[in-house]
N, C-alpha and C positions, 0 to 999 in steps of 0.2 A: 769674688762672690759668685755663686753658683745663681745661672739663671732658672725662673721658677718653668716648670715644663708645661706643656700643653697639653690641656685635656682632650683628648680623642673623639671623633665626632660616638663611636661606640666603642667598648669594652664589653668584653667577652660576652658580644651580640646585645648590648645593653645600651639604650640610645641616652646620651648623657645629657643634653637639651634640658630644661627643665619645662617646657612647655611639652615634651612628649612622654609624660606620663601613663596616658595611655597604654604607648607602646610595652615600657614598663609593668601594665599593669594584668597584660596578658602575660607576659614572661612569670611574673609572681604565682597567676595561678595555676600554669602549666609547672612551672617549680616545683611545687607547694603539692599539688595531687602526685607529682613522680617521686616525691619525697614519703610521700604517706603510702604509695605502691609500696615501695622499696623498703620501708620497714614494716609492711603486712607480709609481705613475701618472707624477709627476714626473721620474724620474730612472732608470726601468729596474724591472721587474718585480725584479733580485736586487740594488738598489743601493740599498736604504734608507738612508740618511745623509746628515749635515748636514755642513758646514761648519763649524769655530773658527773664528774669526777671531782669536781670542787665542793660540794654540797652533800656528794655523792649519796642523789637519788636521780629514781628513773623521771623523764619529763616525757608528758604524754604527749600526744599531739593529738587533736581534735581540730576539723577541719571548720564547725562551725563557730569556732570562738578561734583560734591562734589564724586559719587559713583567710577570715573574715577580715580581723583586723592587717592580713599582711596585706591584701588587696586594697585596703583602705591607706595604710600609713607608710609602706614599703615602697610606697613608689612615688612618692612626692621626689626624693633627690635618687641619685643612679647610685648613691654608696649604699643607699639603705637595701635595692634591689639584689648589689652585687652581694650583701653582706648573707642575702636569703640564699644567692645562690651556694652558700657555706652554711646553711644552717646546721646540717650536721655535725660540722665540726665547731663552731662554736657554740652551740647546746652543750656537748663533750667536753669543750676546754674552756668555756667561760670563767669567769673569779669576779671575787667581790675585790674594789678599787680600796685602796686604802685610806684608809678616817673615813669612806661613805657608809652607811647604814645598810644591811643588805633586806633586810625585810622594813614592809611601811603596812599600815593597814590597806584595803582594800577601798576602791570609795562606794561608798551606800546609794553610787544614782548608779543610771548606765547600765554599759557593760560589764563591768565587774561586779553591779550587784547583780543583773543578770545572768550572766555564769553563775554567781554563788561565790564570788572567791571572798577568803577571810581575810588574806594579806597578801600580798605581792613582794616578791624577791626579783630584784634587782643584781645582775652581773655585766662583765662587759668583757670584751674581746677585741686585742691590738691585734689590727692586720698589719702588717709591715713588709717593706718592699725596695730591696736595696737598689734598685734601678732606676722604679717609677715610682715618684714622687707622691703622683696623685694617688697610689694606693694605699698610701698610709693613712688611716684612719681609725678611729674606736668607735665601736656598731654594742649599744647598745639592747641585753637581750633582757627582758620583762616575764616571770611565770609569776601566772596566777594561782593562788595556795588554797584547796579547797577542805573545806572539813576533816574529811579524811586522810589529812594527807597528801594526797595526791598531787602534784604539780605539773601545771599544763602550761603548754606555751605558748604565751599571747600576745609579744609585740617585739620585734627584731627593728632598731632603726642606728641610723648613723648621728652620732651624736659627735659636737665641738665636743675640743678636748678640756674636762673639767680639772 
């Protein structure tokens, strides 16, 4: 039987402690702005957004509703922060899990009625890792669905495996 490995005091400069969320929570939002640089340079000063390919639509990104909540909920555990620092690619290759529901309504308090969203789609993304154990994990990604259309990205976390 294969011994379980040891998590590292930091990963890829990411302090794994769960008391040091903090440190975490600057990394989120240095992330998070060089992600939104990166596709305004990219794609138009007012076109922040990727691509699904599973859903295949573009998902915007909006700093005070998706960048708010990562600073808030991304940094509770170090997989949810690592999972941000991949957000591009899992925005790009997310999927809906099978038998789960990919849309739910929005909820009428909060933040989601606050943005405005009418429903929220739900995907998720296996990271996987033939070496190191502890990188195997499913980071679940949350856009919120606004009238128009439109799909913005508003919650990146590390979820048990369901």
């Amino acid at each position: 039987m294969q011994e379980k490995q040891e998590i590292p005091e930091y990963i890829h400069g990411i302090a794994t402690k769960k008391s040091q969320a903090e440190q975490r929570r600057e990394i989120v939002k240095k992330e998070y702005a060089k992600l939104l640089d990166k596709l305004g340079k990219r794609n138009g000063a007012n076109k922040k957004f990727i691509h699904n390919d599973f859903l295949d639509v573009d998902v915007w990104f909006i700093n005070r509703e998706g960048g708010k909540e990562a600073t808030k909920n991304s940094v509770h555990n170090w997989q949810s922060t690592y999972a941000l620092l991949h957000l591009e690619t899992i925005v790009k290759k997310a999927k809906a899990k099978e038998s789960l529901p990919i849309y739910s309504p929005a909820k009428q308090t909060g933040k989601q009625a606050e943005f405005k969203y009418v429903n929220l789609a739900t995907l998720y993304y296996e990271f996987v890792d033939t070496e190191k154990e502890y990188l195997n994990f499913t980071a679940r990604l949350i856009l919120g669905v606004k009238n128009n259309g439109n799909y913005i990205q508003y919650s990146i976390t590390k979820i048990d495996v369901i």
